[in-house]
C-alpha positions in Angstrom: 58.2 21.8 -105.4 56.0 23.4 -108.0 55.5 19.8 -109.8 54.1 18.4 -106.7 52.0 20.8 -105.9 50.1 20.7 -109.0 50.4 16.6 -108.8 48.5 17.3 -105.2 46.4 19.5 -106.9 45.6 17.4 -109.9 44.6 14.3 -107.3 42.6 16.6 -105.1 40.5 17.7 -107.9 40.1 14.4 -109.0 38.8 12.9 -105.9 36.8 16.0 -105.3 35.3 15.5 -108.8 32.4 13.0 -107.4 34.6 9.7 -107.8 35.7 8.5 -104.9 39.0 7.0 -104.7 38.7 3.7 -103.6 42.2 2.6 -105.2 44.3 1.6 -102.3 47.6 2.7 -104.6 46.2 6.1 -104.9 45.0 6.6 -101.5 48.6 5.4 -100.8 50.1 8.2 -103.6 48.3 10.8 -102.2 49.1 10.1 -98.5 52.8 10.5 -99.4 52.4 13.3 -101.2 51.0 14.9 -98.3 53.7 13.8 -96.6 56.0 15.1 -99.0 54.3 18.2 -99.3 54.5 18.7 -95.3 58.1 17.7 -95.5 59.0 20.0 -98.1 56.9 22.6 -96.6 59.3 22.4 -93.4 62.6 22.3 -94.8 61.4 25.6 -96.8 60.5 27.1 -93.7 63.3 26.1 -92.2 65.8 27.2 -95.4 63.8 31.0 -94.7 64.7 30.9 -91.6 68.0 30.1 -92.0 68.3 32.6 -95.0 66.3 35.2 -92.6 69.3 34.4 -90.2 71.9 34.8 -92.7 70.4 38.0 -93.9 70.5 39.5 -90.9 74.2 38.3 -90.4 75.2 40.0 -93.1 73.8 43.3 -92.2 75.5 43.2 -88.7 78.3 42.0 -90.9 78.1 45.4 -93.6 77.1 47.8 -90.0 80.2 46.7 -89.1 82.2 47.5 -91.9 81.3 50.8 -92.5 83.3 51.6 -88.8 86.3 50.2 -90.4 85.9 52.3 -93.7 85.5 55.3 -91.5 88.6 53.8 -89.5 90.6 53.5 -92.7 89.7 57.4 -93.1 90.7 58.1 -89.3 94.0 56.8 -89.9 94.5 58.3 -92.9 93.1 61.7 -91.4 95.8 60.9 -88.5 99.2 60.8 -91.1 97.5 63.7 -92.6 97.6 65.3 -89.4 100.4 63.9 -88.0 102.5 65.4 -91.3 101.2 68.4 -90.4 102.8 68.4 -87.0 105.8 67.6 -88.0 105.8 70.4 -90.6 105.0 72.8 -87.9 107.3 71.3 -85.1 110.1 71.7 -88.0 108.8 75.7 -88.4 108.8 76.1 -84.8 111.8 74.9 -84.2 113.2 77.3 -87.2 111.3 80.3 -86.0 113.1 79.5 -82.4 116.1 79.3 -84.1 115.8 82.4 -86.0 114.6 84.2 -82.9 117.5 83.5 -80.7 119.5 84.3 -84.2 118.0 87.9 -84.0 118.4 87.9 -80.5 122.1 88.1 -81.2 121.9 89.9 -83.9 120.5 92.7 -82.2 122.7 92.5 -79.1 125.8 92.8 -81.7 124.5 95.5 -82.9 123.7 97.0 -79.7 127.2 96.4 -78.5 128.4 97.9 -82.0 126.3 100.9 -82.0 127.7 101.7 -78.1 131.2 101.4 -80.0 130.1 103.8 -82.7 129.5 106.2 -80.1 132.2 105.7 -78.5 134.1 105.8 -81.3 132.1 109.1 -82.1 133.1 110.5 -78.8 136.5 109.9 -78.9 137.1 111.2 -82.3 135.5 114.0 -81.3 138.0 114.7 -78.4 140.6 113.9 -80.8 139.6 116.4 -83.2 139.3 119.2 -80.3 142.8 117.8 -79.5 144.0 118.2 -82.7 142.6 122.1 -83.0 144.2 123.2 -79.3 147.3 121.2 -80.3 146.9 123.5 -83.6 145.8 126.7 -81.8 149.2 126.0 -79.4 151.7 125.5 -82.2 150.7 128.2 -84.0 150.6 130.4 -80.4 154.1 128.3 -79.9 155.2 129.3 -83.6 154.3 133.5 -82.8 156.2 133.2 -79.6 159.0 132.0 -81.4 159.1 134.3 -83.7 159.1 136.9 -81.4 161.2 135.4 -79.1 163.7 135.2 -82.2 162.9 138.5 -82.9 163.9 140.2 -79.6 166.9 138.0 -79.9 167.8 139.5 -83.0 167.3 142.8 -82.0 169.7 141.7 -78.6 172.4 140.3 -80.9 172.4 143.3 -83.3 172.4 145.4 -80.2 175.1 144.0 -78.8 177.4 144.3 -81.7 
């Protein structure tokens, strides 16, 4: 394009220079050069346009791919979170598990501690038991002894 330009150019300035072209063949030259020159002139035109166009394409193209980069992030934010959900659905269902555990724990013990007392209380009675049965035999043990006293006296007496 540059080369027929400065052809153009070059004829121009020669015709302009004062001798007019009266050739036929170079009146003929310059005519399609003109032509060519117009014709080139629109298919450039038409190239920028199209380039324009394309341009443009590409930079609804490239809007549109930064969505899916920051969809490729969303998703990966979303196993991130969705990990994390299952890591906590896996601790609440441990911290339900050891509630109910301590639940029964502590009703064991409940029901163990109410033995203990029980326990408590009866060995308790047991050792009041123990001390009247104590108090008694030994009570028992004096009234036998006098009893076998008096009978000894009654026995010697009667001799």
């Amino acid at each position: 394009m540059a080369q027929l330009q400065d052809r153009f150019n070059s004829l121009q300035q020669g015709s302009s220079l004062g001798s007019p072209t009266s050739d036929p063949s170079l009146s003929s030259e310059n005519l399609k050069l003109k032509q060519a020159l117009i014709k080139l002139k629109e298919v450039s035109e038409h190239d920028f346009k199209q380039f324009r166009q394309k341009i443009a394409e590409l930079e609804k193209s490239n809007a549109s791919m930064v969505p899916i980069a920051k969809l490729k992030e969303a998703e990966e934010n979303i196993a991130l979170l969705q990990e994390q959900l299952d890591v906590a659905e896996k601790s609440s269902e441990l911290i339900e598990e050891l509630t109910n555990k301590n639940i029964e724990q502590g009703e064991t013990i409940a029901n163990l501690e109410a033995e203990i007392k029980n326990l408590t209380e009866l060995k308790d009675y047991a050792e009041q038991l123990d001390a009247f049965n104590a108090e008694e035999l030994s009570m028992l043990k004096e009234d036998l002894g006098t009893l076998e006293q008096i009978l000894l006296t009654m026995t010697r007496e009667e001799r």
